[in-house]
DRENLO-790233 format. One record per atom (N, C-alpha, C): atom name; residue number from 1; residue in one letter; z, x, y negated. Coordinates in steps of 0.2 Angstrom, whole numbers, plus 2048, in hexadecimal, padded with zeros to 3 digits. Layout:
CA  NUM  a  Z  X  Y
...
! end
This chain:
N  1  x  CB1  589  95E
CA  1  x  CB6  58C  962
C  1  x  CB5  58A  96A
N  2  x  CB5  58F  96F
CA  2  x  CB0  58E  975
C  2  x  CB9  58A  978
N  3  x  CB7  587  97E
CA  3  x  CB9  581  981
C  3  x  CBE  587  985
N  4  x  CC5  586  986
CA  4  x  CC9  588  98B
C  4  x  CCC  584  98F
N  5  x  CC9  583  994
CA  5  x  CCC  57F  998
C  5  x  CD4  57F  999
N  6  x  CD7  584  99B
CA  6  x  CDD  586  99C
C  6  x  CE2  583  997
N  7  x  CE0  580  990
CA  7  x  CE2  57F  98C
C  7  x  CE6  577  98E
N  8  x  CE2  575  98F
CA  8  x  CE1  56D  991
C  8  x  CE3  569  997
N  9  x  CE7  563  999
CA  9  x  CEC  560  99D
C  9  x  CE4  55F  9A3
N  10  x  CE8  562  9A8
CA  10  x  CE4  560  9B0
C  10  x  CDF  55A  9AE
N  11  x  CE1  554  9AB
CA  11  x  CDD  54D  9AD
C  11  x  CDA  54E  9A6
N  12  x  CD5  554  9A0
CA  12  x  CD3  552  99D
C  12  x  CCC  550  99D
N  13  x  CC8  550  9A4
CA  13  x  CC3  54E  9A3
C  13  x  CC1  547  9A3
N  14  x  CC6  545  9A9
CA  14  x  CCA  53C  9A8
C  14  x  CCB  53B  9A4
N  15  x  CCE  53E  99F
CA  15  x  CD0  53B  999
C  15  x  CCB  53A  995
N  16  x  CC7  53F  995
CA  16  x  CC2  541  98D
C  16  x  CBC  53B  990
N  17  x  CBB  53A  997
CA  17  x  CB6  536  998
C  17  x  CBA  52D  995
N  18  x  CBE  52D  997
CA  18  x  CC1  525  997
C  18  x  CC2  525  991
N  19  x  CC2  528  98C
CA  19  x  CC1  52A  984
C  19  x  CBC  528  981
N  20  x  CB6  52D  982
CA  20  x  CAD  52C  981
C  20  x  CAA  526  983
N  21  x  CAB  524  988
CA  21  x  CA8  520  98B
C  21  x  CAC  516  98E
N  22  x  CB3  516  98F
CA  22  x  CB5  510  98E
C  22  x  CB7  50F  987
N  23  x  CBD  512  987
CA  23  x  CC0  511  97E
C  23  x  CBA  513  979
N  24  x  CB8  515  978
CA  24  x  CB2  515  972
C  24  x  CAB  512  975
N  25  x  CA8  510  97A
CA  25  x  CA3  50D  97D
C  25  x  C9E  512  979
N  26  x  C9F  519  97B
CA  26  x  C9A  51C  978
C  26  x  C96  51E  974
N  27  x  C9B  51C  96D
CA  27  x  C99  51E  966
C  27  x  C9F  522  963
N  28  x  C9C  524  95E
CA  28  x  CA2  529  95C
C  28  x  CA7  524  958
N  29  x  CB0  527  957
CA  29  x  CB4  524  957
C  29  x  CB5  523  950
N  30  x  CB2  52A  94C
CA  30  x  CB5  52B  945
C  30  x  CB2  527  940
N  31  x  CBA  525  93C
CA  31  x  CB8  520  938
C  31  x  CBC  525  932
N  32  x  CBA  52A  930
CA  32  x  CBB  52F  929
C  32  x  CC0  534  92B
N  33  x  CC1  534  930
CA  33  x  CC4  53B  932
C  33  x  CC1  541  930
N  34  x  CBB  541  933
CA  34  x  CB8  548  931
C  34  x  CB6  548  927
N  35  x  CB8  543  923
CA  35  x  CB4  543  91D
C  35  x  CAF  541  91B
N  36  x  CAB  53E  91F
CA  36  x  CA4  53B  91D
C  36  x  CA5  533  91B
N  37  x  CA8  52F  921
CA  37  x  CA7  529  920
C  37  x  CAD  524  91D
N  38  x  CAB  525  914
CA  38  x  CAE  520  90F
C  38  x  CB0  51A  912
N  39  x  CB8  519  910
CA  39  x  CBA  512  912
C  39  x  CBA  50E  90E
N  40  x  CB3  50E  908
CA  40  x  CB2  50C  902
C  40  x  CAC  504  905
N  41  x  CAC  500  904
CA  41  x  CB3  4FB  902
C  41  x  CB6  4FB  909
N  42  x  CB4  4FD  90F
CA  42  x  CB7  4FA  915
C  42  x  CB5  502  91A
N  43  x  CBB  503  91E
CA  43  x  CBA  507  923
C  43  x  CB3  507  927
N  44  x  CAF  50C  929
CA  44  x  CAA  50D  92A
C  44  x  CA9  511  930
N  45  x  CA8  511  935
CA  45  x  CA7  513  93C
C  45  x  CA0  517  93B
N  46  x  CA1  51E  93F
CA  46  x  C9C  522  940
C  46  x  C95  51E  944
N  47  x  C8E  51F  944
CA  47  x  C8A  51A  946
C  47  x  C89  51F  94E
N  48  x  C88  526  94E
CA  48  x  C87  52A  952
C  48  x  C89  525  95A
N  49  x  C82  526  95E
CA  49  x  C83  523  966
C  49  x  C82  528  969
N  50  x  C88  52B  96E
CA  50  x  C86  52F  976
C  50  x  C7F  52E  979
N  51  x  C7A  535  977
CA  51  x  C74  536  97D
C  51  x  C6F  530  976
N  52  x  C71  532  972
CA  52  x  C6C  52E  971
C  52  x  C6A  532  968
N  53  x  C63  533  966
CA  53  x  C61  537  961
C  53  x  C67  535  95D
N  54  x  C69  539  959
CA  54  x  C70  539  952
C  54  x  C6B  536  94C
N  55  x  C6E  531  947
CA  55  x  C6D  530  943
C  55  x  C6F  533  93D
N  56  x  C73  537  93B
CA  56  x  C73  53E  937
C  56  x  C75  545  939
N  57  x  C70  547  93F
CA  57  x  C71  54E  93F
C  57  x  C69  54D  942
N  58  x  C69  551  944
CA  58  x  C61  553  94B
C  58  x  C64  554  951
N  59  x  C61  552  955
CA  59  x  C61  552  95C
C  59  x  C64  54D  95F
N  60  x  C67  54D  966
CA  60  x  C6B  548  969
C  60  x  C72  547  96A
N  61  x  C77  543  96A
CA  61  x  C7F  543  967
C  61  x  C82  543  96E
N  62  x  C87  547  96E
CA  62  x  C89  549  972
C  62  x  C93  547  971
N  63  x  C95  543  972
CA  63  x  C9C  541  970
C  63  x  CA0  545  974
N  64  x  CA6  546  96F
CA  64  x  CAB  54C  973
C  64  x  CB4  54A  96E
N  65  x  CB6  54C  972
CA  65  x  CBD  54B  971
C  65  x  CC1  54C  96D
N  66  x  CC1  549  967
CA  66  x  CC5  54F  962
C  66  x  CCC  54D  960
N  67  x  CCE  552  961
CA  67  x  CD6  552  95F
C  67  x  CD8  552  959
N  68  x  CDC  54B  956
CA  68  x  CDE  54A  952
C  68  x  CE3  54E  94F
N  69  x  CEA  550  955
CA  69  x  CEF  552  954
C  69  x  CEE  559  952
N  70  x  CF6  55D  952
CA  70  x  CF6  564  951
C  70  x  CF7  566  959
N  71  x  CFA  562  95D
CA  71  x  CFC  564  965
C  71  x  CFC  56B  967
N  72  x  D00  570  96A
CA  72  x  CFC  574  96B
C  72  x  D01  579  973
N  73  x  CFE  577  978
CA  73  x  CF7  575  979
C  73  x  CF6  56E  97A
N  74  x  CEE  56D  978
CA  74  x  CED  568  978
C  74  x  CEE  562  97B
N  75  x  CF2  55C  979
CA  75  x  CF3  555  97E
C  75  x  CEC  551  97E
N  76  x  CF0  54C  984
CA  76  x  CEB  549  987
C  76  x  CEE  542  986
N  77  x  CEF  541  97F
CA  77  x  CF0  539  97D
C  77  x  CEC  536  978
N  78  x  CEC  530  97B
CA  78  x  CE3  52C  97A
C  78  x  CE5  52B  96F
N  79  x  CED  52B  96D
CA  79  x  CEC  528  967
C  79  x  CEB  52F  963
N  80  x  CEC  535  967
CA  80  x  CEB  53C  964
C  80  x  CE5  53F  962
N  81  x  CDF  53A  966
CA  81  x  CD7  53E  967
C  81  x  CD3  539  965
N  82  x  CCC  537  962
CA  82  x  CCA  533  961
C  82  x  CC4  536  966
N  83  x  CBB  530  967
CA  83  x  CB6  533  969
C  83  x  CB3  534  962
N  84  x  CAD  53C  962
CA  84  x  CAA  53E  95D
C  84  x  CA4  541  95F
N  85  x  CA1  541  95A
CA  85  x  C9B  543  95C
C  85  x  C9A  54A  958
N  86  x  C96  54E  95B
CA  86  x  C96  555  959
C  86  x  C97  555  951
N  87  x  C93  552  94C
CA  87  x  C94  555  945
C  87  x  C9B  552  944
N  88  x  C9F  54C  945
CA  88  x  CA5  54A  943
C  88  x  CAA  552  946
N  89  x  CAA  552  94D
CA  89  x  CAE  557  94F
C  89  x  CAE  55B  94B
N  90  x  CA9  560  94A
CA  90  x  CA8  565  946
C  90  x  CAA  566  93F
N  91  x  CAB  560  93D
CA  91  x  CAD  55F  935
C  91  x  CB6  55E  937
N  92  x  CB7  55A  93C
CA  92  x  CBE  55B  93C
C  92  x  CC3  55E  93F
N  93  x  CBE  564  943
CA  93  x  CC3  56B  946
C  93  x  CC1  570  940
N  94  x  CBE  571  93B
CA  94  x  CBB  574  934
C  94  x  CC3  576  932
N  95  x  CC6  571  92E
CA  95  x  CCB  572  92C
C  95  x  CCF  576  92F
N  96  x  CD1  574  937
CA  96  x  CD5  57B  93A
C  96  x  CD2  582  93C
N  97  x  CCC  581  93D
CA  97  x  CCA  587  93F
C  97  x  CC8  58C  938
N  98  x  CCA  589  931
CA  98  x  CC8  58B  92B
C  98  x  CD0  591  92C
N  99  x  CD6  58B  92F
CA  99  x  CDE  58E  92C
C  99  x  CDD  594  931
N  100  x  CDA  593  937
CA  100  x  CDB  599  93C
C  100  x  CDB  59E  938
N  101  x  CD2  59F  935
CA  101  x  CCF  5A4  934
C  101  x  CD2  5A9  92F
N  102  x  CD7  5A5  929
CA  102  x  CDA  5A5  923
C  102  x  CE1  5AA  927
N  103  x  CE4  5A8  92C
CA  103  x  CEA  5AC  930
C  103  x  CE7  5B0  934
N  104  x  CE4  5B1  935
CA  104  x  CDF  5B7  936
C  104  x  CDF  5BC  935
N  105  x  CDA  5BA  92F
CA  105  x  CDA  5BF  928
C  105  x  CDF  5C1  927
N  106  x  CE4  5BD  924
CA  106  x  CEC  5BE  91F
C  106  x  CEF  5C4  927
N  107  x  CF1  5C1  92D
CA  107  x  CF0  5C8  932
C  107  x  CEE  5CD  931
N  108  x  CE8  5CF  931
CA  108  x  CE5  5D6  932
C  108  x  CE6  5D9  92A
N  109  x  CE8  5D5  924
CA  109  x  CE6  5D7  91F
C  109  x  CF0  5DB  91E
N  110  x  CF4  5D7  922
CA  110  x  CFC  5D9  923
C  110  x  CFC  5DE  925
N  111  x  CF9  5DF  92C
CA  111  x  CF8  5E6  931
C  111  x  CF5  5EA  92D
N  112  x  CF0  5EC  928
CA  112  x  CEE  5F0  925
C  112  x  CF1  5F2  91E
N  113  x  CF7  5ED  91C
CA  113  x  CF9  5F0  916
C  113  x  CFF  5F7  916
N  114  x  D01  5F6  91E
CA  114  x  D05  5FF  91D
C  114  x  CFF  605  91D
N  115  x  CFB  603  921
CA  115  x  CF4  60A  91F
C  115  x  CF1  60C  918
N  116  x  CF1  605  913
CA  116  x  CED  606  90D
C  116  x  CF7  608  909
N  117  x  CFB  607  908
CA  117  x  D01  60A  907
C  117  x  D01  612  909
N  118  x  D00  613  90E
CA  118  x  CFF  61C  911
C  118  x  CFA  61E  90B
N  119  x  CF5  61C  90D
CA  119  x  CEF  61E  90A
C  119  x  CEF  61F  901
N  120  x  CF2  61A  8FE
CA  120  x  CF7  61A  8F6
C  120  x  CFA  61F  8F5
N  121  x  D00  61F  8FA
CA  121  x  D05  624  8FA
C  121  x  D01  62E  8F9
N  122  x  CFC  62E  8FD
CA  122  x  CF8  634  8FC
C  122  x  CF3  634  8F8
N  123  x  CF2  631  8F6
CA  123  x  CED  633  8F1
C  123  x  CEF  633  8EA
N  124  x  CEC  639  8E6
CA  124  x  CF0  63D  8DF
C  124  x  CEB  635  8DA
N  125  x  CEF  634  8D4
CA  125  x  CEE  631  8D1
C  125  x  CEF  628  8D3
N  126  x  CEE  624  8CF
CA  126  x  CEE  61E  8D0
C  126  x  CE9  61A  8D4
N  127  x  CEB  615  8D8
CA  127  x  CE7  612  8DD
C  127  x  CE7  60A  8DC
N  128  x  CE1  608  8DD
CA  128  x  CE1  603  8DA
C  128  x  CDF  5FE  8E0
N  129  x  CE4  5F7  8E3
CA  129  x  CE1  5F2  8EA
C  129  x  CDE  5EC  8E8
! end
């Protein structure tokens, strides 16, 4: 989902920096949010370091702000958002951008059921949806 600024409280580049960079000292924050990292036998912290080659993905990590909460629009409070680095993000805006696309669908599939009702209604014999 591309970045809307408009979205987001005046001070979130302040914020998201004092996030990334004091509060996490610049590793990522997730400790099984995203899925991956088992709290089997003890909570386990993502290894991933800002600007520095990724230990399970390719290329270099880039930490980004991810919103815990539903907020909408988005807040700018520190116990709402942890730091992440690209694959954790992704894995834990997944799930909502999964429910978007599913209301979506369920949307356009509602908008189009008086049309396939018309189209039932005139056509001789039985129709099957």
């Amino acid at each position: 989902m591309p970045f809307d600024r408009a979205r987001y409280p005046k001070n979130w580049e302040t914020f998201t920096h004092y996030i990334k960079h004091q509060r996490a000292a610049g590793r990522c924050e997730c400790t099984g949010q995203c899925g991956l990292h088992q709290a089997h036998p003890a909570v386990r912290r993502c290894l991933e370091l800002h600007g520095r080659p990724a230990v399970h993905f390719r290329g270099l990590v880039i930490l980004t702000t991810a919103h815990l909460c539903k907020c909408n629009p988005p807040c700018a409070l520190g116990s709402h958002v942890i730091a992440a680095c690209q694959r954790c993000h992704l894995r834990i805006d997944s799930r909502e951008k999964a429910a978007r696309r599913r209301a979506r669908e369920r949307a356009a599939l509602d908008a189009l059921q008086p049309c396939l009702m018309d189209i039932g209604a005139h056509t001789p014999g039985k129709m099957r949806l």
